[in-house]
MARVEXTI-890534 format. One record per residue (C-alpha): x, y, z. Coordinates in pm, whole numbers, padded with zeros to 5 digits, always signed. Layout:
<nodes>
XYZ ...
</nodes>
This chain:
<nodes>
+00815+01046+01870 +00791+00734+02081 +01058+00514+02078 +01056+00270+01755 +01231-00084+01928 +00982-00146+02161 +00993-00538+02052 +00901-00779+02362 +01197-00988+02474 +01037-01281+02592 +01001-01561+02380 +00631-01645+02479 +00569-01288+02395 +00687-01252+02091 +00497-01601+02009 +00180-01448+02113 +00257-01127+01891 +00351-01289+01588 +00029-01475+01660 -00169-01159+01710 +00025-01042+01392 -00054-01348+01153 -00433-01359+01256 -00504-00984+01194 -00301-00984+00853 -00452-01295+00768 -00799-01120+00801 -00685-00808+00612 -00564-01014+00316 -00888-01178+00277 -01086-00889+00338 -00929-00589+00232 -01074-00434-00070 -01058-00085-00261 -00679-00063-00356 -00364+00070-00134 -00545+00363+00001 -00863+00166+00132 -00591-00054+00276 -00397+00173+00449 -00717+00350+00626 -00805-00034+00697 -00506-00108+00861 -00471+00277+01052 -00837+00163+01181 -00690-00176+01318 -00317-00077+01456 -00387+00250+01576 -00730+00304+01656 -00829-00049+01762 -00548-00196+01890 -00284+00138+01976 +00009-00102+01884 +00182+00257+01754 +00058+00623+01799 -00140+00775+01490 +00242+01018+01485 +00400+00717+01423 +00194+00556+01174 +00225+00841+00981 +00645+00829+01010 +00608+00481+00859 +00364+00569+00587 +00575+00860+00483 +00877+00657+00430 +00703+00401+00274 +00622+00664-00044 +00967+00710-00043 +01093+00358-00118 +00959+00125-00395 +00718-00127-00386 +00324-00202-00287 +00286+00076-00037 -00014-00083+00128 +00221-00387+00164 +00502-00219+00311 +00261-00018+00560 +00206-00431+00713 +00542-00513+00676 +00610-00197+00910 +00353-00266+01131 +00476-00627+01139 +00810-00509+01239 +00722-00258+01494 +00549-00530+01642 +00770-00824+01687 +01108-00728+01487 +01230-00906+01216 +00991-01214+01234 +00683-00998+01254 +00820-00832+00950 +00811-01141+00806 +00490-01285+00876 +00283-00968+00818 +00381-00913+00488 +00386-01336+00439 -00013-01272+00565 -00093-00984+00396 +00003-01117+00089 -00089-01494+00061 -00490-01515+00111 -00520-01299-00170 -00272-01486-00348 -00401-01785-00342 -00761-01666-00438 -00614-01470-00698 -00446-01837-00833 -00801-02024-00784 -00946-01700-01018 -00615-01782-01278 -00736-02117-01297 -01104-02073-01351 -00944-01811-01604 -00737-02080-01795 -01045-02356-01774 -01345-02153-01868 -01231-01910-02064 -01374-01574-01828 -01365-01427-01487 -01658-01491-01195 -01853-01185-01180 -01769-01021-00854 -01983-00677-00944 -02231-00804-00676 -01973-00822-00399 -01833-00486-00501 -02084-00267-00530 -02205-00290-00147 -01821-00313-00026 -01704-00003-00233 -01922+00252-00027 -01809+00094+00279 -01415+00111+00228 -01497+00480+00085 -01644+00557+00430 -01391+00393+00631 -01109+00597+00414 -01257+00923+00526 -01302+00866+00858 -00908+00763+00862 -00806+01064+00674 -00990+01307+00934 -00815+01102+01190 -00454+01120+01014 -00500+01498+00933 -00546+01592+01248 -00185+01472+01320 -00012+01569+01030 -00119+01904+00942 -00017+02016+01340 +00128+02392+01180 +00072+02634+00922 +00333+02499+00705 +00245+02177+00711 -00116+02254+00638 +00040+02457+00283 +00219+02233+00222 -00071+01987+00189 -00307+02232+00009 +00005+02259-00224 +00050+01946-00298 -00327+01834-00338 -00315+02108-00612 +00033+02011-00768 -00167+01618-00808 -00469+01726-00931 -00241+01935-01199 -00090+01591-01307 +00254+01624-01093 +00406+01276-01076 +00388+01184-00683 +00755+01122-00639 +00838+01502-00734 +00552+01586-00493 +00689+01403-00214 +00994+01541-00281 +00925+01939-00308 +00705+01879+00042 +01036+01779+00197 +01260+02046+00034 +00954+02324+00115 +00957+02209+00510 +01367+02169+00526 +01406+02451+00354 +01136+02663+00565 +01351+02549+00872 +01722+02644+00792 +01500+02981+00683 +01428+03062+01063 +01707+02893+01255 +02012+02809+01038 +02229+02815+01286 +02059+02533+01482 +01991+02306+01085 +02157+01979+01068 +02272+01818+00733 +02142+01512+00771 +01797+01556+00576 +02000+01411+00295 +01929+01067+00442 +01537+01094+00387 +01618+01012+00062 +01858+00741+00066 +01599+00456+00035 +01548+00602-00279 +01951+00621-00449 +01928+00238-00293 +01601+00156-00464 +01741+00298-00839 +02100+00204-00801 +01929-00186-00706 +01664-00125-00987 +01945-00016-01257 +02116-00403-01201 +01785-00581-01173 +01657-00396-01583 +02002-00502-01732 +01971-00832-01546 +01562-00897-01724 +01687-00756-02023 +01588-00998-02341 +01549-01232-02142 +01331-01605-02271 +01084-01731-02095 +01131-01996-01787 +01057-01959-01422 +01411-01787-01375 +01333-01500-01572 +01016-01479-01474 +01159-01424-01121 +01391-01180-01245 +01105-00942-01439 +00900-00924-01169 +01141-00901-00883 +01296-00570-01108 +00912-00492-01108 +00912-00467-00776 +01212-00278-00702 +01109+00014-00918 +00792+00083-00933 +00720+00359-00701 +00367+00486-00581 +00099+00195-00604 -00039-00123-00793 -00239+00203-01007 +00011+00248-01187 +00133-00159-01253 -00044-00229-01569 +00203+00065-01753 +00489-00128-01587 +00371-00487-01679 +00254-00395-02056 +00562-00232-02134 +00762-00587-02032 +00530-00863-02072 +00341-00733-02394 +00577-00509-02561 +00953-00613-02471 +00878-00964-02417 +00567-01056-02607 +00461-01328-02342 +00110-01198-02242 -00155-01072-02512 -00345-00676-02438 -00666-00890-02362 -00445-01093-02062 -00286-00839-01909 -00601-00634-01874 -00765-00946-01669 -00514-00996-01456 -00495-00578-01376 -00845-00605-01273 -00828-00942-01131 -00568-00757-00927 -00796-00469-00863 -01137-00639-00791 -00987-00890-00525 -00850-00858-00192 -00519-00738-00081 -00277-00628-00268 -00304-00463-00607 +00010-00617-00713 -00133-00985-00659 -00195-00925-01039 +00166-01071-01040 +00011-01407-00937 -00213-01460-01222 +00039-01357-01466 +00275-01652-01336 -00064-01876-01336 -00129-01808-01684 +00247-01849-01824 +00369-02117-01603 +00091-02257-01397 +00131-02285-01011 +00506-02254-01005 +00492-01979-01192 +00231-01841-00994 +00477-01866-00679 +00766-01764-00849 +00644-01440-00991 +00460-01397-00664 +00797-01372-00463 +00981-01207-00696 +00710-00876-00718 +00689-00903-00301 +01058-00952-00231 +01238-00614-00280 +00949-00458-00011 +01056-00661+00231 +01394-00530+00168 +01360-00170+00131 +01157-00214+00437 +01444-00370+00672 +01663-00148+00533 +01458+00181+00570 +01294+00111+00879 +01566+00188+01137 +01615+00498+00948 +01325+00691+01125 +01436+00724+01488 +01754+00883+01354 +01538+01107+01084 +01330+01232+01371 +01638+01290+01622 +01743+01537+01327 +01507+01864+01347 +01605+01922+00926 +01501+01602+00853 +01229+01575+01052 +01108+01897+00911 +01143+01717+00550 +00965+01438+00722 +00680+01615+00834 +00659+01797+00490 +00689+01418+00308 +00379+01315+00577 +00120+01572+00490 +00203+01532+00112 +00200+01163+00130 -00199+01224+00332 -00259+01460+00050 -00160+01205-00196 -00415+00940-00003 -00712+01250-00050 -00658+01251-00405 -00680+00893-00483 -00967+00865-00257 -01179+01113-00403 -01084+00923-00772 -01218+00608-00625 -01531+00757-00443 -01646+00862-00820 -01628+00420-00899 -01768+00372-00559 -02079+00633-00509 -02287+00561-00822 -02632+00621-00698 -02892+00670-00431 -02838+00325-00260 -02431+00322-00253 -02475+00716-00083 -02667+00564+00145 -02499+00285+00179 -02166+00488+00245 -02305+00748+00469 -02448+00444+00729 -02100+00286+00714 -01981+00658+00831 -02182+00648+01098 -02125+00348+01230 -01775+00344+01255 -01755+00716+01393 -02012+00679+01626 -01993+00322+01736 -01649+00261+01629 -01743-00104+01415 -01501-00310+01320 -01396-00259+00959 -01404-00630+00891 -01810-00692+00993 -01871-00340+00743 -01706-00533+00471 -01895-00804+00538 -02241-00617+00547 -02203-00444+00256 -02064-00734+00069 -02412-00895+00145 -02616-00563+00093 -02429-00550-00263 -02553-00922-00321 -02901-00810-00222 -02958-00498-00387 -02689-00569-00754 -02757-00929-00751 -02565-01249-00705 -02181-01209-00758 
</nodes>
């Protein structure tokens, strides 16, 4: 694997890539629909196929690691990428990029929300982009199988683990028996050469739940004010493993149930406010704060869901370049990378049955295939045409 520091040390160069960073993340933010799969395929198009600011090997290190830690996974995929980049300021500013266009639209929605009474209607927009992030996901996935199903093993171990998700085995466990399988698999045919430091593959996560453990007791009963606002969400954050899918479960049992401050009817809206809109899944968090405490609260609960990624991130990142040094733990590695792809093919395949609903989003989809295999079109100008074909053809959003 190529080495992981390779941060510029001039100042005018790392200026011009936190530049480069900010403007691309910026775009993403505002233009990246379909949920943390769609996003990661977006952003594989842009860093590794576009741009080759990492190998698709490496991309792959990161995005295994990332389902290992807590958090918005699409998130902490550009808060990786950001690092890679430029360090600890790139860090920064691509998740601070990623997350605040569709923040701030999200906010705008919250208000219209509180003021009128109802959403926009944005079924017009997404029916034309839907088929177009589907098609961009599969040509990613081809891409990314190709490098991490590279053996026999690792290709059983996906097929395994496709099968243990569509069987209703919580991703976590899946992730975790891929990594025991490979490991394991290893010390099989060479235990004499097996070193015992796989254990560390799985220290982001005793971090994460020792952290998360503090951060419950801490939101506990807690009344309502912008303080423990912060604190829910930011214990939101630092345990809720997998994706934004699986938020609402997360946000009814505190906000409805435990602390009665949002109705069934308001946490639905802002889940598919969340959904529908740009960017991260977990934005949801904004219109929450909107609707309990206006634009403050907005920010607050905002920084407190987003925090703990950027965390887990700093503190997981320089983890990999000793993980792959290791040839037990980057066996577990590799096995945690083709169940982590395996976990992407599932969810895609779920959203493909919202996203292909008839002749004209097929169609749609299959032309946005072939324009981005065979002419290799930038992701953002597909959004953009199918956002307008989905105006044309559904009607005005």
């Amino acid at each position: 694997m190529a080495q992981l520091s390779n941060i510029p040390s001039a100042p005018e160069h790392r200026a011009q890539r936190l530049f480069e960073i900010a403007r691309l993340f910026l775009r993403l933010g505002a233009t990246a629909f379909g949920g943390p799969a769609a996003h990661i395929a977006l952003l594989e198009h842009e860093v590794v196929q576009r741009r080759a600011w990492m190998t698709r090997a490496e991309f792959l290190d990161y995005l295994g690691i990332t389902n290992l830690i807590p958090g918005p996974n699409s998130t902490e995929m550009a808060i990786h990428v950001g690092r890679r980049r430029a360090g600890l300021a790139g860090l920064v500013v691509a998740g601070a990029s990623f997350i605040a266009p569709a923040s701030v639209l999200v906010c705008v929605l919250a208000w219209a929300y509180v003021t009128y009474g109802a959403l926009p209607q944005l079924q017009g927009l997404l029916y034309g982009i839907k088929p177009v992030v589907m098609a961009i996901v599969a040509h990613v996935l081809w891409g990314l199988s190709r490098t991490a199903l590279k053996s026999v093993a690792t290709v059983a171990v996906g097929a395994g683990s496709i099968a243990a998700l569509i069987l209703g085995v919580h991703e976590l466990v899946v992730l975790a028996g891929a990594a025991a399988v490979m490991a394991i698999g290893l010390q099989s045919s060479d235990r004499d050469r097996a070193q015992p430091s796989v254990s560390s593959s799985t220290m982001p996560v005793g971090w994460a739940t020792t952290g998360a453990a503090t951060f419950a007791t801490a939101s506990a009963a807690a009344p309502f004010g912008l303080l423990p606002l912060f604190v829910v969400f930011l214990k939101i954050g630092s345990v809720l493993f997998g994706s934004g899918y699986v938020l609402l479960a997360f946000l009814r049992a505190d906000l409805v149930e435990r602390l009665g401050w949002l109705t069934e009817r308001q946490l639905l809206d802002a889940t598919a406010v969340g959904l529908v809109t740009p960017g991260p899944v977990f934005t949801a968090a904004t219109f929450v704060g909107y609707l309990l405490g206006g634009v403050a609260g907005a920010a607050v609960a905002t920084a407190g869901i987003f925090l703990p990624a950027f965390v887990f991130v700093a503190i997981s990142a320089p983890l990999l370049p000793r993980l792959r040094q290791s040839r037990l733990a980057s066996a577990a590695l590799d096995g945690v990378n083709a169940a982590s792809l395996a976990l992407m093919a599932v969810v895609s395949v779920q959203l493909a049955r919202t996203a292909l609903v008839d002749v004209a989003t097929v169609v749609l989809g299959g032309l946005s295939l072939i324009a981005v295999v065979r002419w290799r079109m930038n992701s953002a100008w597909l959004i953009a045409a199918g956002a307008l074909a989905g105006v044309l053809l559904h009607g005005r959003p």
